[in-house]
C-alpha positions in Angstrom: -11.8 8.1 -12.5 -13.3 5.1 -10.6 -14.3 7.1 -7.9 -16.6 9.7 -9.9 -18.0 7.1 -12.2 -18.8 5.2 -8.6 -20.3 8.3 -6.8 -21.9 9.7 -9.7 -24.1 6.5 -9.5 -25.6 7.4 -6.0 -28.4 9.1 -5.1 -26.8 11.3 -2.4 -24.8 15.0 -2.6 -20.8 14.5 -2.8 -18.0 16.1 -3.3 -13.9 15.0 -4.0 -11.1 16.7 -2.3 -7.8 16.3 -3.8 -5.6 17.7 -1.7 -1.9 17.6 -3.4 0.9 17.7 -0.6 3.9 19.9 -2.3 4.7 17.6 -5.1 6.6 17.9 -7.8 5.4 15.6 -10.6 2.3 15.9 -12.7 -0.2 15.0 -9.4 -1.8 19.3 -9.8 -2.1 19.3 -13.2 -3.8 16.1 -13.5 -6.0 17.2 -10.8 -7.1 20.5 -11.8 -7.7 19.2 -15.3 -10.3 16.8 -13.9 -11.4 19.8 -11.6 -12.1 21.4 -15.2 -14.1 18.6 -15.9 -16.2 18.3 -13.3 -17.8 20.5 -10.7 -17.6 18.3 -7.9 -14.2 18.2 -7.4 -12.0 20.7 -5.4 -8.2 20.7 -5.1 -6.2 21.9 -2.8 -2.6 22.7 -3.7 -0.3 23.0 -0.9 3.4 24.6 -2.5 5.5 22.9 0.3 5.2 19.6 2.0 3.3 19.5 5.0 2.5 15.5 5.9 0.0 13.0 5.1 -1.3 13.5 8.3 -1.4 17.7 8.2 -2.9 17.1 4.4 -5.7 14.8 5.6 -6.7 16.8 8.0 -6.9 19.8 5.8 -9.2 18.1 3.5 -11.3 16.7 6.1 -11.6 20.3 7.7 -12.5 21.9 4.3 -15.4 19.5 3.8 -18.8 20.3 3.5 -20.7 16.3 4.2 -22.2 15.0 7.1 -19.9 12.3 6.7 -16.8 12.5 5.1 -14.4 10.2 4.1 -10.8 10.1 3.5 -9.1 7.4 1.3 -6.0 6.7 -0.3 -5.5 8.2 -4.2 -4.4 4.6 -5.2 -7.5 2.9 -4.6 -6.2 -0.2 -2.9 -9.3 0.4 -0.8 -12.2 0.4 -3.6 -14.3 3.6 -2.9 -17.4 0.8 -2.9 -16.7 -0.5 0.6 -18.3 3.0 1.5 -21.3 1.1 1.1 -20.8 -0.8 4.1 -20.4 1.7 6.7 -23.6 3.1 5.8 -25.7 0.5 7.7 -23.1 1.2 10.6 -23.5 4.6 11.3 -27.5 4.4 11.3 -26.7 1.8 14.2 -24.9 4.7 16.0 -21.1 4.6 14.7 -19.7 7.3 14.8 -16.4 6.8 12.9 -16.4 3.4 10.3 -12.6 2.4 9.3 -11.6 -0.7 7.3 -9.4 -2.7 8.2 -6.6 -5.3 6.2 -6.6 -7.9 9.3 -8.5 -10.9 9.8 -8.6 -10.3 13.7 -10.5 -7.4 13.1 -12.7 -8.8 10.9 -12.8 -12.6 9.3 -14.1 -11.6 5.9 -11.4 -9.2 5.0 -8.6 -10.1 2.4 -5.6 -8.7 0.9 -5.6 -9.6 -3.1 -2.4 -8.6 -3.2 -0.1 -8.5 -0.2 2.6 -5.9 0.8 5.9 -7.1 0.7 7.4 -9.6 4.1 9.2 -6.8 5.6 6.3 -4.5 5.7 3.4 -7.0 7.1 6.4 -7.7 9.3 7.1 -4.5 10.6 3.4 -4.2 10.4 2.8 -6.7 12.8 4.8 -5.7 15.5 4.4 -2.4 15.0 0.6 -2.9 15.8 1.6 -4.6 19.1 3.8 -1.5 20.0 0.1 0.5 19.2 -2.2 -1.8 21.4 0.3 -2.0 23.8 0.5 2.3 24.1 -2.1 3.7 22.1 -5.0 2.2 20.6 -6.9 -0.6 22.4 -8.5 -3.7 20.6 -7.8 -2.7 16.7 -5.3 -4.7 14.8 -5.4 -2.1 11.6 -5.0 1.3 12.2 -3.1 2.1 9.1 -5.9 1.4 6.7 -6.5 4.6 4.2 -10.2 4.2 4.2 -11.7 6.1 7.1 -14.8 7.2 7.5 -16.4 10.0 10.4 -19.3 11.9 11.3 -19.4 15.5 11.7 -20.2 15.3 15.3 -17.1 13.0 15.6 -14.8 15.3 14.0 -15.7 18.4 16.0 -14.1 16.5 18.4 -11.1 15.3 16.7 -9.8 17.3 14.2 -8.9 20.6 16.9 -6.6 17.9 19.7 -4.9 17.0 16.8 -0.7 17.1 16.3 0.7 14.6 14.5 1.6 15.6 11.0 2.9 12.7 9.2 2.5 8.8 9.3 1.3 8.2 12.9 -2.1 10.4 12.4 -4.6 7.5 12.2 -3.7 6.3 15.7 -3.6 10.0 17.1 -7.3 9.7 15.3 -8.5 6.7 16.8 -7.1 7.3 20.5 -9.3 10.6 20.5 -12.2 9.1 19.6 -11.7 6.1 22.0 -10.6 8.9 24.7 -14.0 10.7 23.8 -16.1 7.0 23.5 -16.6 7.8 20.2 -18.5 4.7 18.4 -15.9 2.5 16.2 -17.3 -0.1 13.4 -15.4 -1.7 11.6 -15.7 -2.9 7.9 -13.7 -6.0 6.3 -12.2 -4.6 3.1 -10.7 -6.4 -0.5 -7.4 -4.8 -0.4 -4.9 -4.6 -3.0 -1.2 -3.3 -2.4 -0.2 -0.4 -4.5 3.7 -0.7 -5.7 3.3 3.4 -6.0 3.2 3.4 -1.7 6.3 5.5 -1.2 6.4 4.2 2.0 9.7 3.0 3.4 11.2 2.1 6.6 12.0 5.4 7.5 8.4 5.8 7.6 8.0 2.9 9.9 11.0 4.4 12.0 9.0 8.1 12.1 6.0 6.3 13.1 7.2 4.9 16.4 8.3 7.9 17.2 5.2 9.7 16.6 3.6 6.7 18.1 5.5 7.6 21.5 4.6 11.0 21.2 1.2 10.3 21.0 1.5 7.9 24.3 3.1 10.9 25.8 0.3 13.2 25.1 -1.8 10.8 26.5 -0.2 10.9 30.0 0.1 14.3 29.6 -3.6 14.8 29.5 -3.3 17.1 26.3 -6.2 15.3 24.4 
């Protein structure tokens, strides 16, 4: 509810996608009750499973905005930050994504932390991004991401990973493209909901050399 009682404040159109990814709990009929309610949000309900990365892009396809703007169902990223990238992207950006990390920005904090072995993994994970992928952006993994149209004409149709990996597929497009990056410092607050284990981690590097592959391959 935080984000309608936030963006029914503003004095631009808008519109929610909930896009539900084959689950099994109460996540559709929650949805579709507050779809009931009001006339700005869509869901879509996909039966089986498809990725976070396949689901994203799905809702940013089916979008409607100029800009649009995919974030995390938790809120660990307040919806407000939005409010940031707005000077941004009348400076030229293209794409505005928050970021966690101090290196990428020395007014972002984390209220409340993830746990040691995921900043740890984290950490060197990033390295293992920089090092292949993604040049000069210490968070990739932030769900708060915000693009253009024009930037996702480009993206959205080069794009093949389906699960954790898909911000960095995102953001080596663009830089591939010289798509215009800002960056926004964020108040983040962990979610103990993230479902996010280190399988996911594991799945990620692999995706993560994928990516590098296509790269070399020329296939963006």
């Amino acid at each position: 509810m935080s984000f309608c009682d936030y963006l029914k404040r503003q004095n631009y159109d808008y519109e929610i996608i909930i896009v539900n990814d084959g689950s099994t709990d109460e996540t559709v009929k929650i949805a579709k009750k507050l779809q009931s309610e009001f006339a700005f949000i869509r869901v879509i309900d996909n039966k089986v499973n498809k990725g976070k990365g396949a689901t994203v892009r799905q809702g940013l396809a089916d979008g409607r905005g100029k800009y649009r703007l995919f974030i995390d169902a938790d809120n660990a990223t307040d919806i407000s930050h939005i409010e940031d990238a707005w000077p941004l992207f009348e400076q030229g950006r293209e794409i505005v994504i928050a970021s966690r990390s101090f290196r990428d920005h020395p007014e972002t904090r984390q209220e409340i932390r993830q746990a040691p072995w995921k900043r740890l993994l984290g950490f060197y994970g990033n390295q293992v991004i920089q090092r292949l992928t993604v040049r000069d952006i210490w968070d990739t993994q932030c769900g708060f991401k915000v693009f253009s149209i024009k930037a996702l004409d480009i993206i959205l149709p080069k794009l093949t990973i389906n699960r954790w990996a898909f911000d960095v597929e995102m953001l080596v497009i663009a830089q591939k493209y010289n798509l215009k990056i800002g960056i926004i410092p964020v108040i983040w607050r962990n979610s103990d909901f993230s479902r996010v284990g280190v399988r996911g981690y594991l799945s990620s590097f692999k995706e993560v050399l994928k990516i590098k592959m296509n790269l070399i391959a020329g296939k963006y």
